[in-house]
One Martini backbone bead per residue (centre of mass of N, CA, C, O) as a GRO file, in nm:
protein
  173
    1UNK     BB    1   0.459  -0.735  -1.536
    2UNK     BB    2   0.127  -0.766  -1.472
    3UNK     BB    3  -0.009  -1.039  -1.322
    4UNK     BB    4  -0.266  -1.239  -1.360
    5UNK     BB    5  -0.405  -1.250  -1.144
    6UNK     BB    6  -0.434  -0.902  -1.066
    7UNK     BB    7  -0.592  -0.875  -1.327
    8UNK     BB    8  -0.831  -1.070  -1.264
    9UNK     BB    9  -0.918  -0.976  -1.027
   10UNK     BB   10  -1.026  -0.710  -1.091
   11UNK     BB   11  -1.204  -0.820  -1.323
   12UNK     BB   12  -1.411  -1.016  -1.148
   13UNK     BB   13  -1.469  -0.726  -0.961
   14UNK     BB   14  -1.501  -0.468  -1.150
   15UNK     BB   15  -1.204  -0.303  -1.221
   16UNK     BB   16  -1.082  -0.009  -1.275
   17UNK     BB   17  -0.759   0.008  -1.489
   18UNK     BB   18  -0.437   0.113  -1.549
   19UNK     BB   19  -0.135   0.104  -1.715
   20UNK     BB   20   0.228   0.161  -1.652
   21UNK     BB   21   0.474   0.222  -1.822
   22UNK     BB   22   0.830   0.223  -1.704
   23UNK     BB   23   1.118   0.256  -1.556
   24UNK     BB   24   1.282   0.142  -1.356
   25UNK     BB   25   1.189   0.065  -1.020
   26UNK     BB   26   1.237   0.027  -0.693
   27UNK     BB   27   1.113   0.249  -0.581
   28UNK     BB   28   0.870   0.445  -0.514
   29UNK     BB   29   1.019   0.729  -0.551
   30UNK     BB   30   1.083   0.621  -0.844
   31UNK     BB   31   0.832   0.598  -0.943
   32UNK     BB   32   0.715   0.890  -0.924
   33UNK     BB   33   0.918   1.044  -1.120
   34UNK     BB   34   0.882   0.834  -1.377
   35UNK     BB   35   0.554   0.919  -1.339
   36UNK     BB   36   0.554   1.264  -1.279
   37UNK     BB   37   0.456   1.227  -0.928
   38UNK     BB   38   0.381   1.235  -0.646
   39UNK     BB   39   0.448   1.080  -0.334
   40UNK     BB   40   0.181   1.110  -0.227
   41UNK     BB   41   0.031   0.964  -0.504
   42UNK     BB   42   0.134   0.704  -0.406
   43UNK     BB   43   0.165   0.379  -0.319
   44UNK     BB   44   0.326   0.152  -0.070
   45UNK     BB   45   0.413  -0.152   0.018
   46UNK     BB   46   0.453  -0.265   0.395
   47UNK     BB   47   0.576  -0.501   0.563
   48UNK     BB   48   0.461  -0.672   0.843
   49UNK     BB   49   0.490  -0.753   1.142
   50UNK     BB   50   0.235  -0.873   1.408
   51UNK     BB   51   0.279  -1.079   1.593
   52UNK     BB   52   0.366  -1.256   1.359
   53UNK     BB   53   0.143  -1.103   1.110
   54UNK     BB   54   0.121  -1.025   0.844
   55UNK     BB   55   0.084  -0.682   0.734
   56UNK     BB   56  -0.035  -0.475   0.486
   57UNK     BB   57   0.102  -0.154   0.436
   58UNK     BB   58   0.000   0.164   0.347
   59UNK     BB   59   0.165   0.409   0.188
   60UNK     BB   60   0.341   0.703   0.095
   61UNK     BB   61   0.626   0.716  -0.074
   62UNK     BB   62   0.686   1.000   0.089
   63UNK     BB   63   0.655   0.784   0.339
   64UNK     BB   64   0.690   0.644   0.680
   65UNK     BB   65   0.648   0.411   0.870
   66UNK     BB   66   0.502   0.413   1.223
   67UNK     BB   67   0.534   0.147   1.442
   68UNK     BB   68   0.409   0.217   1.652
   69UNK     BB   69   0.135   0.332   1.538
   70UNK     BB   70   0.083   0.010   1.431
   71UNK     BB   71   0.078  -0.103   1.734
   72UNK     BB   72  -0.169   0.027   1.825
   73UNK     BB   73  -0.382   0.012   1.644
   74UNK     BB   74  -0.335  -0.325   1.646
   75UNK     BB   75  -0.243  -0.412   1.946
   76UNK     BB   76   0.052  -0.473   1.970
   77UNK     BB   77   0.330  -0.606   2.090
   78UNK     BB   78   0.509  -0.646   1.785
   79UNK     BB   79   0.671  -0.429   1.570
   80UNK     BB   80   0.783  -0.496   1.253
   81UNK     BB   81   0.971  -0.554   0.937
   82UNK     BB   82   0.965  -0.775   0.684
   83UNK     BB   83   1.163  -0.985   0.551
   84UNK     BB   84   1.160  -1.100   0.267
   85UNK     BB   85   1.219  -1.417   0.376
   86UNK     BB   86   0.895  -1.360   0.502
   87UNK     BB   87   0.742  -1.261   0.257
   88UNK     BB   88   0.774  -1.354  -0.098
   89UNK     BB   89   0.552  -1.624  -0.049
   90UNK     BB   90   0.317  -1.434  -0.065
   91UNK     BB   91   0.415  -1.359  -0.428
   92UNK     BB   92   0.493  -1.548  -0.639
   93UNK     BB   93   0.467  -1.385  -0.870
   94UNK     BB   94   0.654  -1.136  -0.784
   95UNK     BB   95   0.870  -0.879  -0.758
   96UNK     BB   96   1.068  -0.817  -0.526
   97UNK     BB   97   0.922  -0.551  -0.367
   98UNK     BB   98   0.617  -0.514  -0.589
   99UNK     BB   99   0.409  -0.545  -0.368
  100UNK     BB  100   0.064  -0.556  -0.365
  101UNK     BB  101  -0.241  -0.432  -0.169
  102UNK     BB  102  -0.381  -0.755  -0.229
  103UNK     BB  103  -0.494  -0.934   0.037
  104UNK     BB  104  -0.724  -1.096  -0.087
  105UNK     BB  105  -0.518  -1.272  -0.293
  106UNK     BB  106  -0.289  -1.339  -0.032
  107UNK     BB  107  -0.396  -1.348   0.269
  108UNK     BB  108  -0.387  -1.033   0.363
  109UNK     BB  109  -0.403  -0.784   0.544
  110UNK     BB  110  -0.490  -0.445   0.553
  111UNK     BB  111  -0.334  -0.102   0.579
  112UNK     BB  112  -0.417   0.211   0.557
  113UNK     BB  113  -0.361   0.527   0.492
  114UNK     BB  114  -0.524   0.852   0.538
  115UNK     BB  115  -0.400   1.006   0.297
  116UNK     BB  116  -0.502   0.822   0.075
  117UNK     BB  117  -0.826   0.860   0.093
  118UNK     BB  118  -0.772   1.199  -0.046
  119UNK     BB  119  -0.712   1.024  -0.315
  120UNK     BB  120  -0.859   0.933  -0.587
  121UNK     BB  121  -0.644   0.820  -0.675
  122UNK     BB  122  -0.378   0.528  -0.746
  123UNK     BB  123  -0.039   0.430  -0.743
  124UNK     BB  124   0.096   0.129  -0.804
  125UNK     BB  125   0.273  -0.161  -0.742
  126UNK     BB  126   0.174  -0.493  -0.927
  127UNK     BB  127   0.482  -0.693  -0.921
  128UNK     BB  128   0.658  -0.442  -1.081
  129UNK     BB  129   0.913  -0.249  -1.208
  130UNK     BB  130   0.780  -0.199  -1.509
  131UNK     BB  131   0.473  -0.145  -1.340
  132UNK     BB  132   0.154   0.049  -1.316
  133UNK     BB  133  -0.085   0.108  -1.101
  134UNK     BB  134  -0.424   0.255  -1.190
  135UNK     BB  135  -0.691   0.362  -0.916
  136UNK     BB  136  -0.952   0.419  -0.706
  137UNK     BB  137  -0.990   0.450  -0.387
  138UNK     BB  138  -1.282   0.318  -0.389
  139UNK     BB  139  -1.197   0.043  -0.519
  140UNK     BB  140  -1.035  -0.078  -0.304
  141UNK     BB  141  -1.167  -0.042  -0.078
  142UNK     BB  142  -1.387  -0.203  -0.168
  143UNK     BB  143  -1.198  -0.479  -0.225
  144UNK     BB  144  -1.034  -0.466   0.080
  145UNK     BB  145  -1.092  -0.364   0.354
  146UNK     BB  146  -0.928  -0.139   0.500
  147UNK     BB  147  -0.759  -0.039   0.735
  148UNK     BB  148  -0.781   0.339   0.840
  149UNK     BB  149  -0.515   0.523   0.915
  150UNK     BB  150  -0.229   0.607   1.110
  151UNK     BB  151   0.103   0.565   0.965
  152UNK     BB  152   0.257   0.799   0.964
  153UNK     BB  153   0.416   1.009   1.085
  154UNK     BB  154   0.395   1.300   1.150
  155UNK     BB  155   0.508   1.552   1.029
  156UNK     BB  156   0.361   1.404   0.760
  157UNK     BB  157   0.090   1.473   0.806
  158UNK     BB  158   0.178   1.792   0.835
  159UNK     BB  159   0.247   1.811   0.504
  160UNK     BB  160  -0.060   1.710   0.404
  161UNK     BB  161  -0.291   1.801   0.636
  162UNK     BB  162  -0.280   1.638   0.875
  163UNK     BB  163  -0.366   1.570   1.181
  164UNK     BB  164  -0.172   1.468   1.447
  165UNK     BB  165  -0.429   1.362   1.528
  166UNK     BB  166  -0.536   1.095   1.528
  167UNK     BB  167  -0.806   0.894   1.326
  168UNK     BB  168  -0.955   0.696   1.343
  169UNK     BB  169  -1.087   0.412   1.288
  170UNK     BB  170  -1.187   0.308   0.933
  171UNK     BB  171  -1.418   0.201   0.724
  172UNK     BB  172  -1.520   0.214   0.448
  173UNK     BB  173  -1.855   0.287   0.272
   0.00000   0.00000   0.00000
């Protein structure tokens, strides 16, 4: 079940969302095959140290998250994935593993994939492995105002139209 912060958050923000219940999911391509879209179509929450500063990375399931790509646009000295054991704590609601992309309430930066950008809606996890959540890809960007840039490998941008050539990163409108 989708915990009830998240659930509130949403609601306080006057956030309209849908919720999907699914067969358990442990991952993000597990969850889009459960609810028969695009990997594409999925956003998946990716743990990131930044010069030891967690930061929600914001990826297509079917995406890669590329930590050069992270480091160089962070300007950070070193960039790693952060393990359970140093994210869990941020997340005190939710099942380990569906981490949802919301840093404004749990305290963290957000950097979005910007071929997510390109999806009016999207589906993410939202804290639990048997519930997803769906809203509009521009309430979400109103909502976190996350940095947008190009995160995911090189070769999966141009899988999906992205030209190879990273995108300025921009704030949503």
């Amino acid at each position: 079940m989708i915990p009830e912060s998240i659930q509130h958050y949403l609601q306080r923000h006057r956030v309209r969302f849908e919720r999907y219940w699914h067969p358990h999911a442990v991952s993000a391509q597990e969850l889009a095959e459960a609810l028969h879209v695009s990997g594409w179509r999925v956003a998946k929450s990716v743990i990131v140290l930044a010069d030891r500063q967690p930061w929600i990375v914001v990826v297509p399931a079917a995406g890669t998250v590329d930590l050069q790509q992270v480091r160089d646009i962070l300007s950070a000295r070193s960039v790693r994935l952060a393990t359970e054991a140093e994210f869990s704590s941020h997340f005190p609601d939710c099942e380990v593993g569906a981490e949802p992309p919301f840093g404004e309430l749990y305290g963290l930066p957000v950097a979005v994939d910007e071929s997510l950008s390109l999806t009016e809606r999207l589906l993410f996890r939202a804290g639990s492995h048997e519930e997803a959540l769906e809203m509009r890809f521009q309430d979400f960007a109103t909502l976190e105002w996350p940095l947008v840039a190009s995160f995911i490998r090189r070769e999966q941008r141009q899988a999906v139209g992205i030209p190879a050539v990273a995108m300025e990163s921009h704030a949503p409108a």
